[in-house]
C-alpha positions in Angstrom: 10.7 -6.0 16.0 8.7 -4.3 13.3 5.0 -5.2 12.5 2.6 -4.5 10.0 -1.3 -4.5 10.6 -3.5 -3.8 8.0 -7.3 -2.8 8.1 -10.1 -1.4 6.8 -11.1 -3.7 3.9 -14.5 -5.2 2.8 -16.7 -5.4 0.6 -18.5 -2.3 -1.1 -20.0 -1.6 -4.6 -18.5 -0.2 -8.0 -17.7 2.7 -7.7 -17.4 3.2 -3.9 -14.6 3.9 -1.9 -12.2 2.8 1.1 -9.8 3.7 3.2 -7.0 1.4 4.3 -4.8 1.5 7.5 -1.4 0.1 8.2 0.0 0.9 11.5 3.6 0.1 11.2 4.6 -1.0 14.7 8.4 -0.3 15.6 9.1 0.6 12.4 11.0 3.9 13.0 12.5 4.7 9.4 12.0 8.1 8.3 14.2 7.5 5.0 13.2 4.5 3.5 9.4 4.0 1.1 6.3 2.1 2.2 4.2 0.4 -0.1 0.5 -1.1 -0.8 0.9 -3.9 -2.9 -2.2 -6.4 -3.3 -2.5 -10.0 -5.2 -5.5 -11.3 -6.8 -6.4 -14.8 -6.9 -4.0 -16.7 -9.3 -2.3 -13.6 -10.2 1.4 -12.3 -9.2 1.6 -9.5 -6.4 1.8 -5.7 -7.5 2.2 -2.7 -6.1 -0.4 -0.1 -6.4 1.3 2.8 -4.5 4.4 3.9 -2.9 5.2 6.6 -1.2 9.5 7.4 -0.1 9.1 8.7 3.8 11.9 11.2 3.7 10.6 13.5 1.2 6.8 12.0 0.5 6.7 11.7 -2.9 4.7 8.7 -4.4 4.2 6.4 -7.3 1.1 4.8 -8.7 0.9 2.5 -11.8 -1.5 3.8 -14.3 -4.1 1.4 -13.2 -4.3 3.1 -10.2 -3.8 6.6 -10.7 -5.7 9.1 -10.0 -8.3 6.8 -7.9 -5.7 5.9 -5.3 -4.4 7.9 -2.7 -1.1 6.9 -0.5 -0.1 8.9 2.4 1.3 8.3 6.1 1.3 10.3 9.3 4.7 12.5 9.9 5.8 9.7 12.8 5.4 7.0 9.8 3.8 5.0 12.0 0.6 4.7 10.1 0.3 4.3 6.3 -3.2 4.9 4.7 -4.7 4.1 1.0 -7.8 5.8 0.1 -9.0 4.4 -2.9 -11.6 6.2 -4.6 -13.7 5.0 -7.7 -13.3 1.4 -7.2 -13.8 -0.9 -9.9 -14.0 -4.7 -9.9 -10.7 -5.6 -10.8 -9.6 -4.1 -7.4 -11.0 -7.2 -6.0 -7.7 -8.6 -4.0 -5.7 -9.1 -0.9 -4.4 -5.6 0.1 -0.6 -6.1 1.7 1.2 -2.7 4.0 5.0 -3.4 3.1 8.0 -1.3 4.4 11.2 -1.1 3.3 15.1 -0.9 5.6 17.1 -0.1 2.7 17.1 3.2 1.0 14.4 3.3 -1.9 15.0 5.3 -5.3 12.9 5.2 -8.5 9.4 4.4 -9.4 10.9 0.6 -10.3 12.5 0.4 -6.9 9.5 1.0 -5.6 6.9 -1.4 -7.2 9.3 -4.3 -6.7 8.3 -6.5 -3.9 11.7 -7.8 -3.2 12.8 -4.7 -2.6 10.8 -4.3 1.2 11.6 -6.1 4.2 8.1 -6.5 6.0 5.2 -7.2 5.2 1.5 -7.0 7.0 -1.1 -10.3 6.6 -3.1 -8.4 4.3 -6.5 -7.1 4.1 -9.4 -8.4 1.5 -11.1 -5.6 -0.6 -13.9 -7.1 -2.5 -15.7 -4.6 -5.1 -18.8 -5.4 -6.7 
């Protein structure tokens, strides 16, 4: 049984920082991506990073990159965000998703469908 628990959101200021935590109970994949998507109020889900377990490359859409950090521990038990710079369109529900299929592409990996669980989600609020 795999679960997902986020944490490590709030509230903090333009242009401050946070670091977000996802420890990925029984989730033992070592091939497969893990993903932070988030979803703003009235707004469709996206992913803001991705990162593919077996060889740890990542993906971040432009409005993202270069502020955002994905990375996980080597067990891939925990997944972590930093997300540096933050600006007030940030402001959303952060979601840890993992994926039991294998993953391929920067597409692949920003599509929500694509991952099998997901965490309840953690509120970043930037002001």
């Amino acid at each position: 049984h795999v679960q997902l628990v986020e944490s490590g959101g709030g509230s903090v200021q333009a242009g401050g920082s946070l670091r977000l935590s996802c420890a990925a109970n029984g989730y033992t994949s070592t091939s497969y991506c893990m993903a932070w998507f988030r979803q703003a109020p009235a707004k469709e889900r996206q992913g803001v990073a991705a990162i593919y377990s077996g060889g740890g490359s990542s993906y971040y859409p432009d409005s993202v990159k270069g502020r955002f950090s994905i990375s996980q521990d080597n067990n891939n038990n925990t997944l972590w965000l930093q997300m540096n710079n933050l600006k007030p369109e940030d402001t959303a529900m952060y979601y840890c998703a993992a994926a039991n299929t294998w993953c391929s592409g920067a597409y692949w990996m920003m599509t929500e469908s694509n991952y099998a669980y997901w965490g309840q989600g953690t509120q970043v609020t930037v002001s």
